[in-house]
N, C-alpha and C positions, 0 to 999 in steps of 0.2 A: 760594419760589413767589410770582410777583408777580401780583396784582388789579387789574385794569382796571377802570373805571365809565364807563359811557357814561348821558346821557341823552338825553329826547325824548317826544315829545307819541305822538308811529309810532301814527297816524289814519291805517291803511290801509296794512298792511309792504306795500314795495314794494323793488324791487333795489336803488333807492339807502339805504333800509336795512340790508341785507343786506352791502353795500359797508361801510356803517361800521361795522357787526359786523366782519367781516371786517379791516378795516383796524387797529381796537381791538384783536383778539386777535392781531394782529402783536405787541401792543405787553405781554404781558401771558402768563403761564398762563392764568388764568382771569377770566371778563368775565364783571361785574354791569350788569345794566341799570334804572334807575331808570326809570318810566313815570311820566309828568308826570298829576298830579290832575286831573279832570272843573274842579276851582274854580281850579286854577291856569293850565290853558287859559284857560278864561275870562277870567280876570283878565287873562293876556300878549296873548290874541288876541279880544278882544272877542267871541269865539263859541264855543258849545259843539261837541268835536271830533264826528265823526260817529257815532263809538263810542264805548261808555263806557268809563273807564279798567278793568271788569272785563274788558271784550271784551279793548279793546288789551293788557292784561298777558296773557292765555290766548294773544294772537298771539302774545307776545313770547315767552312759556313753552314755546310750542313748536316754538320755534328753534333746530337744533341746533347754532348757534356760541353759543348763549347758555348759562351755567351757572346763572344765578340771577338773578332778577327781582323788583324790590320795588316798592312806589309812592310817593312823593315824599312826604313829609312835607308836609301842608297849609301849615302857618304859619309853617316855618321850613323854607327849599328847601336851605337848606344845614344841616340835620341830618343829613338821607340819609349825608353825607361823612364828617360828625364818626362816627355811628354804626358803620360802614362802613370807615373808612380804607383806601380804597384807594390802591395806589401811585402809580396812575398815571390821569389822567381823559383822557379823549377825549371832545374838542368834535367836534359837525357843523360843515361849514363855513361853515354859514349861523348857527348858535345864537352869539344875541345876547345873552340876558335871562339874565341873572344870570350872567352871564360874562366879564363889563368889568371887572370889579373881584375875578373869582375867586382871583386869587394871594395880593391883597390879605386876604380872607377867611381864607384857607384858612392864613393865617401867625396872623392873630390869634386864627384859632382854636387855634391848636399844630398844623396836619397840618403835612407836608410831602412831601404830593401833586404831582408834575411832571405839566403841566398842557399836553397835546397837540392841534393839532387837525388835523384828519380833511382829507383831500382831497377833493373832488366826485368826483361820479360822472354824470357826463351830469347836470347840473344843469338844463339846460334841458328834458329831458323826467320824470326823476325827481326830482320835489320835489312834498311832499305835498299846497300850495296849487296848484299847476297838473296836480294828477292829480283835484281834487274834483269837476271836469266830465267827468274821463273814466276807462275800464274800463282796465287794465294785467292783461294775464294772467301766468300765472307765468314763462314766456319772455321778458317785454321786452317784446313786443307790446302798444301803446298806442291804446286805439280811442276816437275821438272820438265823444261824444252829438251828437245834434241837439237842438233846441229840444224838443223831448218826450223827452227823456230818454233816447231808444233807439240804440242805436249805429248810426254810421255804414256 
């Protein structure tokens, strides 16, 4: 039985999340998903996500492509891995930050995790920073705010 791990910040599951669950357990029996820390947001994207990492992990928990869900080791991002060893990790195709150097890692550490990444999914309408100004229902339907907040 082989283990997928995906991570991610998932401020807000939206379909192109769903897509890279989905795409990840193509690759895998069973898929862990790592939910990035309230501090490690911070640190990568100079701002607190909209929810806190207990919301976002309760979203993710209640996924039913997902088996099991953890939270990212504060001070060391690549513990989750070593602790974990999964066989196989799946990148978004946009995850940048700590992932230029993942192979690298992941040998001096001893894994020997094969290291995928994920295809887009409508990148231009589902991606987390370009859905913060707007409503996405559970269908795909994406409704722009106006300047007060209230939808279009």
């Amino acid at each position: 039985m082989s283990t997928v791990m995906c991570f991610g910040t998932f401020d807000g599951l939206h379909a192109g999340h769903e897509d890279y669950f989905r795409q990840a357990r193509e690759h895998g029996d069973r898929l862990i998903v790592v939910v990035a820390r309230d501090s490690t947001v911070f640190d990568v994207k100079g701002e607190m996500p909209l929810s806190d990492e207990q919301e976002r992990f309760r979203a993710i928990d209640e996924n039913d492509l997902v088996d099991e869900v953890f939270l990212g080791h504060p001070d060391d991002k690549y513990f989750i891995i070593e602790e974990l060893q999964p066989d196989i990790i799946c990148l978004g195709y946009d995850q940048e930050t700590f992932t230029d150097e993942l192979d690298i890692e992941l040998t001096r550490r001893g894994m020997a995790a094969t290291v995928v990444r994920c295809e887009p999914y409508f990148p231009n309408t589902f991606k987390s920073s370009l859905l913060r100004g707007a409503r996405v229902t559970s269908d795909g339907y994406q409704e722009d705010e106006g300047e007060d907040g209230i939808p279009l």
